[in-house]
Jmol script that loads the backbone (N, CA, C; Angstrom):
load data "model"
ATOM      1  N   UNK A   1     -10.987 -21.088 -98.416  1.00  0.00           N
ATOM      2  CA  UNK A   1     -10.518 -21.840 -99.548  1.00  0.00           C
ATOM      3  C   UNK A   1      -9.793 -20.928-100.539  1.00  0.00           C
ATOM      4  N   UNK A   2     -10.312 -19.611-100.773  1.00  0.00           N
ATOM      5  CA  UNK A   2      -9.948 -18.987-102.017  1.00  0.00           C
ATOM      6  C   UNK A   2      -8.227 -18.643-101.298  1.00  0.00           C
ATOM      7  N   UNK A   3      -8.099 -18.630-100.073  1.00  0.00           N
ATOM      8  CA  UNK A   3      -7.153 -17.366 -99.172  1.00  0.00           C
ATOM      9  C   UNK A   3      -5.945 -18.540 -98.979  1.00  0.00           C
ATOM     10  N   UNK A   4      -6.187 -20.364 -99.707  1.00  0.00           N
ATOM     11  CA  UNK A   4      -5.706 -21.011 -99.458  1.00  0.00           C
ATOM     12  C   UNK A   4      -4.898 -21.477-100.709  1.00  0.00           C
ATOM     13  N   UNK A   5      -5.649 -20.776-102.108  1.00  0.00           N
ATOM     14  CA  UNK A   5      -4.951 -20.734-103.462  1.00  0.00           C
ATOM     15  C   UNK A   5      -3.987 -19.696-103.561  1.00  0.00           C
ATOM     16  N   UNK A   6      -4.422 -18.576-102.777  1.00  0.00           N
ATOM     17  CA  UNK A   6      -3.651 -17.769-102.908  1.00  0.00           C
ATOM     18  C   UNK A   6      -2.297 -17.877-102.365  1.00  0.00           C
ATOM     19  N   UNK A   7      -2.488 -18.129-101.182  1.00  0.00           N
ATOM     20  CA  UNK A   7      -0.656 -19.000-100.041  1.00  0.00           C
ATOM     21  C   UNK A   7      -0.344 -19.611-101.176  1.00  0.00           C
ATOM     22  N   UNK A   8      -0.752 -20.757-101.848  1.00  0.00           N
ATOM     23  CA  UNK A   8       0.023 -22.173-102.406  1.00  0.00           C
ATOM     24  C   UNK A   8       0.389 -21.594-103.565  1.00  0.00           C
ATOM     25  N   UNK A   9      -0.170 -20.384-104.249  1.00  0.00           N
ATOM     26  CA  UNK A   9       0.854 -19.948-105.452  1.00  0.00           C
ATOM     27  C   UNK A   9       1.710 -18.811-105.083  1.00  0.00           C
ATOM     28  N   UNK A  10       1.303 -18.107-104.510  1.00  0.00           N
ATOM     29  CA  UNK A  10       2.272 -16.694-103.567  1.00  0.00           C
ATOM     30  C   UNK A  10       3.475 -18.044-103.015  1.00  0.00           C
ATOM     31  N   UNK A  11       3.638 -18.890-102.902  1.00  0.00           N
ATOM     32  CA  UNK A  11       4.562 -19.397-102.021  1.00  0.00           C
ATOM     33  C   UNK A  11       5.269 -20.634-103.382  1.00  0.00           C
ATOM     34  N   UNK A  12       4.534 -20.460-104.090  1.00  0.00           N
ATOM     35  CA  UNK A  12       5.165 -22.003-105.661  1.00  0.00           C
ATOM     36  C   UNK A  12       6.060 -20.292-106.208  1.00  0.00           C
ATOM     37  N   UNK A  13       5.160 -19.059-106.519  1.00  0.00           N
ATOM     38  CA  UNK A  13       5.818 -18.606-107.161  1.00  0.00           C
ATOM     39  C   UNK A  13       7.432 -17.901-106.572  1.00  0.00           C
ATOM     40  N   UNK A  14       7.307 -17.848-105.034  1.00  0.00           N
ATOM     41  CA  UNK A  14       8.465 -17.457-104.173  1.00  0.00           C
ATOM     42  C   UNK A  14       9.482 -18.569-104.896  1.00  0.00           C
ATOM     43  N   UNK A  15       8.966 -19.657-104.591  1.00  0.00           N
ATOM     44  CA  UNK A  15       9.808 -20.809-104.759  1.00  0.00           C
ATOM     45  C   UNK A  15      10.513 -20.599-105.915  1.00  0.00           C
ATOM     46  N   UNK A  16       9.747 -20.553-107.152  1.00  0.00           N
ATOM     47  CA  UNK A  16      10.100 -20.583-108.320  1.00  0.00           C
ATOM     48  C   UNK A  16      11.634 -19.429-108.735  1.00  0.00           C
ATOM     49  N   UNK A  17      11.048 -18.589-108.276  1.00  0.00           N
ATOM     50  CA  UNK A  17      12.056 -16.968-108.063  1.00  0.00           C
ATOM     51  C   UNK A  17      13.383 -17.045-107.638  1.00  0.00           C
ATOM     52  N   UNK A  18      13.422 -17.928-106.279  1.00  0.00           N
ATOM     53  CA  UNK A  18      13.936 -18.139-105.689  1.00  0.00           C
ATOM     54  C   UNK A  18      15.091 -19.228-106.088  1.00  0.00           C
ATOM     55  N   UNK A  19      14.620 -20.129-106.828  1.00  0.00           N
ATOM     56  CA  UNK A  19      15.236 -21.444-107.239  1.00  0.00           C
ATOM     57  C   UNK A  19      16.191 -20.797-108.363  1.00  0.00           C
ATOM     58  N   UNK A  20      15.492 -19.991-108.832  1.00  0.00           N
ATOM     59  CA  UNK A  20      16.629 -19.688-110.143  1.00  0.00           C
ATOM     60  C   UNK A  20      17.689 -18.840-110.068  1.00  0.00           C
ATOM     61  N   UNK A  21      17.934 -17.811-108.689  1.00  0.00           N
ATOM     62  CA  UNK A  21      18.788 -17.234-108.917  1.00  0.00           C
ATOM     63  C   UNK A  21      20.049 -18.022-107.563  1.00  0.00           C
ATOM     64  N   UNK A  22      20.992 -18.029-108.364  1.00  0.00           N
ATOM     65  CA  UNK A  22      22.383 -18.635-108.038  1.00  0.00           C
ATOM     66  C   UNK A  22      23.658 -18.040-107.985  1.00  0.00           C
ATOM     67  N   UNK A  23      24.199 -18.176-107.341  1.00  0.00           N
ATOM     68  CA  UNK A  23      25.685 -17.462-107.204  1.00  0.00           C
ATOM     69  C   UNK A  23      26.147 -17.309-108.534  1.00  0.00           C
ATOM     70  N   UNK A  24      27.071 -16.418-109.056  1.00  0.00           N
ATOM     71  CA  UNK A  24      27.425 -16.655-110.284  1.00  0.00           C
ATOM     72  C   UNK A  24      28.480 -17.584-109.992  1.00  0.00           C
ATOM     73  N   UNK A  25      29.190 -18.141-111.032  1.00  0.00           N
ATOM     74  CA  UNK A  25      30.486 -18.852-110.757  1.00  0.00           C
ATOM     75  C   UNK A  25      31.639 -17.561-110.848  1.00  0.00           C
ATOM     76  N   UNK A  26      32.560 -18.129-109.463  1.00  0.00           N
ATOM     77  CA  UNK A  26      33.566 -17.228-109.513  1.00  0.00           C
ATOM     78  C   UNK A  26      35.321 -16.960-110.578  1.00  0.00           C
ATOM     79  N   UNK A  27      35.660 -15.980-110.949  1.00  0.00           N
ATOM     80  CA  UNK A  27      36.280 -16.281-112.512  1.00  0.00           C
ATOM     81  C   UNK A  27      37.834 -16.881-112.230  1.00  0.00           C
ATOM     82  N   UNK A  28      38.628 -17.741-113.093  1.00  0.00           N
ATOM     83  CA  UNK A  28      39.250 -18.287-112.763  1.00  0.00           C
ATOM     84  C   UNK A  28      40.403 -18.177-112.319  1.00  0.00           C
ATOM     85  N   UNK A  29      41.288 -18.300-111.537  1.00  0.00           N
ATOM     86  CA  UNK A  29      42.430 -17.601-111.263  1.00  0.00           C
ATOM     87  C   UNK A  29      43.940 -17.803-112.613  1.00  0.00           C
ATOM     88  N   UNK A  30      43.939 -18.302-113.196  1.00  0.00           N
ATOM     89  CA  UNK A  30      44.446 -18.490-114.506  1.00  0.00           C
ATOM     90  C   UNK A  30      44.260 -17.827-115.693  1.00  0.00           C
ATOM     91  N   UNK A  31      43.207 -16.775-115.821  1.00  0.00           N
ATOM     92  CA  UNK A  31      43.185 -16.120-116.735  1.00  0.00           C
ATOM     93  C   UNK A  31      42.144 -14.728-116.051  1.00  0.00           C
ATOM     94  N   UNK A  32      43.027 -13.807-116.954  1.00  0.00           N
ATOM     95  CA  UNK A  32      42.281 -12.292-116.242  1.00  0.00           C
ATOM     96  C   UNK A  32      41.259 -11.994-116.782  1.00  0.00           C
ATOM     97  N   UNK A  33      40.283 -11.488-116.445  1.00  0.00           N
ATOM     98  CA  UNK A  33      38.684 -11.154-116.598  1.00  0.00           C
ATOM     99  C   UNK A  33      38.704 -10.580-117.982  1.00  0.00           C
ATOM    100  N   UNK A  34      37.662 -11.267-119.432  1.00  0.00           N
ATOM    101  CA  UNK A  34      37.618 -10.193-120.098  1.00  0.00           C
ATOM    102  C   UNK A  34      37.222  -8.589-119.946  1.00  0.00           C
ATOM    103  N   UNK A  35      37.626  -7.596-120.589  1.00  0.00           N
ATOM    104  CA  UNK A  35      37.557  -6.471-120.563  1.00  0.00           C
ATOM    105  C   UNK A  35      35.874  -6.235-121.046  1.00  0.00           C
ATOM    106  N   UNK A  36      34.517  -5.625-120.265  1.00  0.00           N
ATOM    107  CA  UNK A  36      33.498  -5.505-120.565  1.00  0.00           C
ATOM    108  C   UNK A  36      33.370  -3.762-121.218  1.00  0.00           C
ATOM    109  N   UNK A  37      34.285  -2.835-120.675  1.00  0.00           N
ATOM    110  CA  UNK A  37      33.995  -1.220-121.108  1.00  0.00           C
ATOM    111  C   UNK A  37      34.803  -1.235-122.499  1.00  0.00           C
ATOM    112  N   UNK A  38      34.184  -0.946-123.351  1.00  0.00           N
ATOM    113  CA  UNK A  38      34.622  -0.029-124.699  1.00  0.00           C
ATOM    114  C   UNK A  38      35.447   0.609-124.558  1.00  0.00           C
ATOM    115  N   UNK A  39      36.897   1.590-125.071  1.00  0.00           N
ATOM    116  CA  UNK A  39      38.139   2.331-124.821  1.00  0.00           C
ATOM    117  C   UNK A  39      37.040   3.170-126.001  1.00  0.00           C
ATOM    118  N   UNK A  40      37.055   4.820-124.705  1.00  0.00           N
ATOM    119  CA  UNK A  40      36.684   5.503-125.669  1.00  0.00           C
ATOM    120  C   UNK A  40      37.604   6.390-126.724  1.00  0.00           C
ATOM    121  N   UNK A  41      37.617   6.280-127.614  1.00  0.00           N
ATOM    122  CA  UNK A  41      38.410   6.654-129.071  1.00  0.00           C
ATOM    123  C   UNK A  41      38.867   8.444-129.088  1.00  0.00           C
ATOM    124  N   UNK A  42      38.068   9.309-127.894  1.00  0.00           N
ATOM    125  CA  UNK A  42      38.849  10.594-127.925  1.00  0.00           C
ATOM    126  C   UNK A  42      40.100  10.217-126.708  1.00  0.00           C
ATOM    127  N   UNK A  43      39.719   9.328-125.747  1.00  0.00           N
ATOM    128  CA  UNK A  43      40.962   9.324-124.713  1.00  0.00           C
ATOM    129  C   UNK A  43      41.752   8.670-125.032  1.00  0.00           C
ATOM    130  N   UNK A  44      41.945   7.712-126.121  1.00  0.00           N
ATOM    131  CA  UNK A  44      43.335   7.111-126.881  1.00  0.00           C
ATOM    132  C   UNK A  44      43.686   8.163-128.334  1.00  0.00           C
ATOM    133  N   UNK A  45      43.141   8.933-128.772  1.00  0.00           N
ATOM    134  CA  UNK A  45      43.435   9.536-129.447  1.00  0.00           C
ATOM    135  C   UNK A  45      44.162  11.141-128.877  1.00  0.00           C
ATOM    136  N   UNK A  46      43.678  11.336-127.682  1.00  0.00           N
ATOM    137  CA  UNK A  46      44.425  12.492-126.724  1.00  0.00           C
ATOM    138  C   UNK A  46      45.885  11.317-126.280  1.00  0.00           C
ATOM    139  N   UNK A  47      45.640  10.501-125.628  1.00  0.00           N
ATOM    140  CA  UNK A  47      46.469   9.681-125.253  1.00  0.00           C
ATOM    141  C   UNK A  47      48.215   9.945-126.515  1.00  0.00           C
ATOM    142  N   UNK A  48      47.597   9.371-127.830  1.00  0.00           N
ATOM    143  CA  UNK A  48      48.550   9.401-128.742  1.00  0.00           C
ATOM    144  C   UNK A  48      48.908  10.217-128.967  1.00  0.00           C
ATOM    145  N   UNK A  49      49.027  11.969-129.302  1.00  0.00           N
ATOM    146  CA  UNK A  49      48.767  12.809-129.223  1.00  0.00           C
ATOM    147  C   UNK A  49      50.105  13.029-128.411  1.00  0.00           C
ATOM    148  N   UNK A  50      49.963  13.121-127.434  1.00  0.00           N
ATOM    149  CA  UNK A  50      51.058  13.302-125.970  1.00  0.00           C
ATOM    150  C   UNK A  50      52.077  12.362-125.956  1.00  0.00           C
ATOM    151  N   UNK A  51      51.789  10.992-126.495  1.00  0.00           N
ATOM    152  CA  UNK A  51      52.854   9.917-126.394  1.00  0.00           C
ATOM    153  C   UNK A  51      53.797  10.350-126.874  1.00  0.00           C
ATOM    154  N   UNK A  52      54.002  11.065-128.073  1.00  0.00           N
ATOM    155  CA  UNK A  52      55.425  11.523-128.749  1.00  0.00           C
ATOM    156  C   UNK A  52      55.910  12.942-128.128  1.00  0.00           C
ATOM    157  N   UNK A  53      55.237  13.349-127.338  1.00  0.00           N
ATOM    158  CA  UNK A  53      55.805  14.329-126.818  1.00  0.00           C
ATOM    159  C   UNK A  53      56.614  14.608-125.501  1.00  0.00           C
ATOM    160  N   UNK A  54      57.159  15.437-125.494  1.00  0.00           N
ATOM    161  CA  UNK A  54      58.386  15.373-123.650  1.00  0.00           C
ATOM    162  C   UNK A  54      57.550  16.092-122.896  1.00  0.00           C
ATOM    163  N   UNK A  55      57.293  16.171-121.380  1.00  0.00           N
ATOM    164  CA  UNK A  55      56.780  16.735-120.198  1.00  0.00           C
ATOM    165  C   UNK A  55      56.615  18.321-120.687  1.00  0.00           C
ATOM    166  N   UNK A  56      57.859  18.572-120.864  1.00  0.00           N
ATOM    167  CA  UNK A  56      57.673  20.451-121.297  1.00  0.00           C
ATOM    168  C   UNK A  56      56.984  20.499-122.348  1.00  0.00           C
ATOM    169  N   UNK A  57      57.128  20.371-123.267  1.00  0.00           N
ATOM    170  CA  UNK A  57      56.400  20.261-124.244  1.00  0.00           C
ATOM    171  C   UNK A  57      54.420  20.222-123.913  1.00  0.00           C
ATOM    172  N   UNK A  58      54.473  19.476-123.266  1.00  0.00           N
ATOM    173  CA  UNK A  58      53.160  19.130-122.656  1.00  0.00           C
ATOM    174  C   UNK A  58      52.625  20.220-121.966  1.00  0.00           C
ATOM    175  N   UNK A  59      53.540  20.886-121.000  1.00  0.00           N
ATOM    176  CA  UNK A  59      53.278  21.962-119.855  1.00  0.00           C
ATOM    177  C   UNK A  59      53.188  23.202-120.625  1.00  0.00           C
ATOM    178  N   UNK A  60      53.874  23.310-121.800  1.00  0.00           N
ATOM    179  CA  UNK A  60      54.088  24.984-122.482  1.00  0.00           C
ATOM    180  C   UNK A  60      53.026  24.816-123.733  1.00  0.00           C
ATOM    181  N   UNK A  61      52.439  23.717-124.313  1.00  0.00           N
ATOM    182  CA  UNK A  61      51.866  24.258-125.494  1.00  0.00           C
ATOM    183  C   UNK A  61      50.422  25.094-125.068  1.00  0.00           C
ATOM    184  N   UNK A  62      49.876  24.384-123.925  1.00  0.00           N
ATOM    185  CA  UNK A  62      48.598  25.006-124.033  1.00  0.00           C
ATOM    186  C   UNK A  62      48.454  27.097-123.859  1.00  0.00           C
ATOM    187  N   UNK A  63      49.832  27.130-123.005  1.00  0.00           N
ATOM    188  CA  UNK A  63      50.432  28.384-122.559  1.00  0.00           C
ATOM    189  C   UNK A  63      50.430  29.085-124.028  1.00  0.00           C
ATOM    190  N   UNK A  64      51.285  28.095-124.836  1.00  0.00           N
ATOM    191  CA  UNK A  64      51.439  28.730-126.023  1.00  0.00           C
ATOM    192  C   UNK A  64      50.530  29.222-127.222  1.00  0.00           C
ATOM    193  N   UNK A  65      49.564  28.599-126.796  1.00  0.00           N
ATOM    194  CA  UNK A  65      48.218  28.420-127.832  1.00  0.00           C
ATOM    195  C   UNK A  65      47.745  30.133-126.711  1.00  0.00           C
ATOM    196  N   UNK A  66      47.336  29.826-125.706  1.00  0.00           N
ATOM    197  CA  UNK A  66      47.132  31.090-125.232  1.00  0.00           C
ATOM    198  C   UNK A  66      47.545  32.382-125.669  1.00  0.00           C
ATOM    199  N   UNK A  67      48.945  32.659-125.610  1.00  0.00           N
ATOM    200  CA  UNK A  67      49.125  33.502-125.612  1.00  0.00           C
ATOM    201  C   UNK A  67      49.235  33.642-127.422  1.00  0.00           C
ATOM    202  N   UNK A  68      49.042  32.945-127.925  1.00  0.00           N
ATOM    203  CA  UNK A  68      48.422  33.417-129.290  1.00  0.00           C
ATOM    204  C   UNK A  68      47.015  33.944-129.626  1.00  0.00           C
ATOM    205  N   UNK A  69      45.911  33.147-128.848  1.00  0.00           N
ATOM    206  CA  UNK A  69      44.727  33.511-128.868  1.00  0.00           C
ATOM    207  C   UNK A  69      44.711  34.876-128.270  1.00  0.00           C
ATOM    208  N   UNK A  70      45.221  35.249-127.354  1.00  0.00           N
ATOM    209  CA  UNK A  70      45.892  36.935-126.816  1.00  0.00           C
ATOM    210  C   UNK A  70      46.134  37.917-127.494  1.00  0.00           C
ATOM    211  N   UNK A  71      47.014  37.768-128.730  1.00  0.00           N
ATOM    212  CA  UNK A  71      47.443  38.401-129.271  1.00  0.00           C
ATOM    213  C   UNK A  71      46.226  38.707-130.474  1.00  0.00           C
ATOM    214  N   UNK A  72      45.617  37.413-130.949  1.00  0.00           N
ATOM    215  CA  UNK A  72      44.731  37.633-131.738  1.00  0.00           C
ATOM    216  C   UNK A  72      43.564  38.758-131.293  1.00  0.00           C
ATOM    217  N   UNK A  73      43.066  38.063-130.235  1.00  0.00           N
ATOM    218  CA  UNK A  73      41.688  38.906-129.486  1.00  0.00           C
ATOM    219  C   UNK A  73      42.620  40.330-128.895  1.00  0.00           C
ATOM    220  N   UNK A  74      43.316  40.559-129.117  1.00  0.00           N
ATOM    221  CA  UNK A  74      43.893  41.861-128.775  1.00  0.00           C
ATOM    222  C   UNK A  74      43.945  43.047-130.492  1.00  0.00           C
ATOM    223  N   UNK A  75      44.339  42.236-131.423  1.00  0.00           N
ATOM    224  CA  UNK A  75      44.551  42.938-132.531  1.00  0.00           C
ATOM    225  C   UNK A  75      43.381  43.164-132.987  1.00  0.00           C
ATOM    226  N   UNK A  76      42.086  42.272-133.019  1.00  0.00           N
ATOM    227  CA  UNK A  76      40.873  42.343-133.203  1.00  0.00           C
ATOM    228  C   UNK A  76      40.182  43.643-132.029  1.00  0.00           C
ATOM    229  N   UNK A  77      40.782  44.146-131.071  1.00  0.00           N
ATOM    230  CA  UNK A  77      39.868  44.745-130.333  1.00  0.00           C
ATOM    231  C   UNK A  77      40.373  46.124-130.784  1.00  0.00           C
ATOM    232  N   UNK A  78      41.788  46.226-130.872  1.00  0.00           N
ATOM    233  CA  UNK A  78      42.059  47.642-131.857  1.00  0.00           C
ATOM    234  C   UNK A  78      41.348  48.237-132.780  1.00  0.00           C
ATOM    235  N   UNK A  79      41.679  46.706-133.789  1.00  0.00           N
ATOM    236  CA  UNK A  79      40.594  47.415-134.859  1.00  0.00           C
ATOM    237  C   UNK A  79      39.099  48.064-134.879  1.00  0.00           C
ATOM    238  N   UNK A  80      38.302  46.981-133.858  1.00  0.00           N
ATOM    239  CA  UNK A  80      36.866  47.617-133.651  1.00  0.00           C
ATOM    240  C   UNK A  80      37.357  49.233-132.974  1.00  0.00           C
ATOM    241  N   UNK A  81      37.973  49.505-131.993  1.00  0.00           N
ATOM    242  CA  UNK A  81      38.377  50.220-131.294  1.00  0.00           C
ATOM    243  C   UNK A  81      38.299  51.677-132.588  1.00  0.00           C
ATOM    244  N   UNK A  82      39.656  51.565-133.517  1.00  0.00           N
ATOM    245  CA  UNK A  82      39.845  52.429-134.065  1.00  0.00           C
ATOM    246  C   UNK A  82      38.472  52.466-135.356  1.00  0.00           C
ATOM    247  N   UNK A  83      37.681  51.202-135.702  1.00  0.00           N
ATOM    248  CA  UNK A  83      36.846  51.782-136.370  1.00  0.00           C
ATOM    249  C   UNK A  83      35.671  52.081-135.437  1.00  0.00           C
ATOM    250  N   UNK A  84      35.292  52.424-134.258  1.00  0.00           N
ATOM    251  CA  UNK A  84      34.099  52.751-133.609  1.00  0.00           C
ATOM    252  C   UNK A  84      34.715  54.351-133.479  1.00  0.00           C
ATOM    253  N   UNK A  85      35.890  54.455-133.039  1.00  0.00           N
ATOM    254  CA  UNK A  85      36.695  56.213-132.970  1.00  0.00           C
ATOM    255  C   UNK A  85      36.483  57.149-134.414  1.00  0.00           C
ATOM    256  N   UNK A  86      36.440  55.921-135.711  1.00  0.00           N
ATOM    257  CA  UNK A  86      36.191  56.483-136.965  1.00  0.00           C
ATOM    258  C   UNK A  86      34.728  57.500-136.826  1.00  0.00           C
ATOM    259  N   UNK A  87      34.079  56.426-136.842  1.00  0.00           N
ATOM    260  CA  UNK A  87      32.603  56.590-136.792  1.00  0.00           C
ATOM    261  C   UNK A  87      32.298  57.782-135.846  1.00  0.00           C
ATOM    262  N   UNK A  88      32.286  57.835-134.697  1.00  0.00           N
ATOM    263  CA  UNK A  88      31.821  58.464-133.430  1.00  0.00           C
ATOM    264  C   UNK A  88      32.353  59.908-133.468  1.00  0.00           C
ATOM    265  N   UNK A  89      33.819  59.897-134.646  1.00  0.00           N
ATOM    266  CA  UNK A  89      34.606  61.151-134.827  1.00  0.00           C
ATOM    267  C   UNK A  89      33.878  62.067-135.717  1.00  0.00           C
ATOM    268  N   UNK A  90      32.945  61.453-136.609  1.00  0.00           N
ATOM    269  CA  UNK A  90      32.525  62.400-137.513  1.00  0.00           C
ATOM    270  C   UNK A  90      32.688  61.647-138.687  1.00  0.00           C
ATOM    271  N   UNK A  91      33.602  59.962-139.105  1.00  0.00           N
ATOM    272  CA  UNK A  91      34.116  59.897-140.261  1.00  0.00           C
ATOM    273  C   UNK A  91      32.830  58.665-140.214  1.00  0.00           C
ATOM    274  N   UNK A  92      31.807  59.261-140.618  1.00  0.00           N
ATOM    275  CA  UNK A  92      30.449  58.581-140.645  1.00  0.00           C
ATOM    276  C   UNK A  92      30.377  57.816-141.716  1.00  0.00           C
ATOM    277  N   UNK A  93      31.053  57.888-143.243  1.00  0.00           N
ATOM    278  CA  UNK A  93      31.090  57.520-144.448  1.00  0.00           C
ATOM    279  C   UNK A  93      31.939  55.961-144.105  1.00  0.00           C
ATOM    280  N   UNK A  94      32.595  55.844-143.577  1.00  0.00           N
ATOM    281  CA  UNK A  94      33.545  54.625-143.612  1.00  0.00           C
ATOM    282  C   UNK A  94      31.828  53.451-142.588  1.00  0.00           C
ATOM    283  N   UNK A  95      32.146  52.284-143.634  1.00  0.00           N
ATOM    284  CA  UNK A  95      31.084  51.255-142.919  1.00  0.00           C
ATOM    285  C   UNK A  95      31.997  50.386-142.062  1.00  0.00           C
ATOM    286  N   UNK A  96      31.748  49.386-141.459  1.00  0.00           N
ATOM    287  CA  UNK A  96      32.216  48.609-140.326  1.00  0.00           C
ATOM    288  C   UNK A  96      32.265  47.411-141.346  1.00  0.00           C
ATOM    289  N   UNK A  97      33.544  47.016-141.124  1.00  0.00           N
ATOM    290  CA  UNK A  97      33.481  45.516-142.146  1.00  0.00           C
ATOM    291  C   UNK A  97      32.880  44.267-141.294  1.00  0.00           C
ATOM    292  N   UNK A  98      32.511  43.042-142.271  1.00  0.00           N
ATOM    293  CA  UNK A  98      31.145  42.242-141.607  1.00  0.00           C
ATOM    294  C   UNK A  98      31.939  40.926-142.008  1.00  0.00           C
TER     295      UNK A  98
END
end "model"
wireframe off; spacefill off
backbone 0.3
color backbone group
């Protein structure tokens, strides 16, 4: 008896489960699917960015930014350079700027 409540709701609750899920309806051919993803705001803002610009332009700035950062981290390594040669020479009085 007990093994006979158990079938008749194991099998109402299949039913139940079962009954409710349905095909979705398919979307209409007359109008295009709303858009569900968010436009994330750095890839239209890179996007704009480039829009006013020409192909070369595009291909040479990052080059160009480089070889500035080059020049920088190059003038910066002199200087440590010539103030560690200060120091190490004997000219012990001069401090290292911070």
């Amino acid at each position: 008896m007990k093994r006979l409540w158990i079938v008749a709701l194991s099998s109402a609750a299949l039913g139940l489960a079962l009954s409710g899920c349905s095909k979705p309806e398919p979307p209409k051919k007359d109008q295009p699917p709303e858009p569900t993803a968010e436009q994330m705001p750095t890839a239209a803002a890179a996007a704009a960015d480039y829009a006013g610009s020409t192909v070369s332009a595009q291909m040479h700035d990052p080059i160009d930014r480089a070889k500035q950062a080059e020049v920088t981290v190059l003038d910066a390594a002199k200087k440590q350079q010539a103030e560690i040669d200060a120091q190490t020479s004997g000219g012990a009085d001069t401090q290292p700027e911070q």
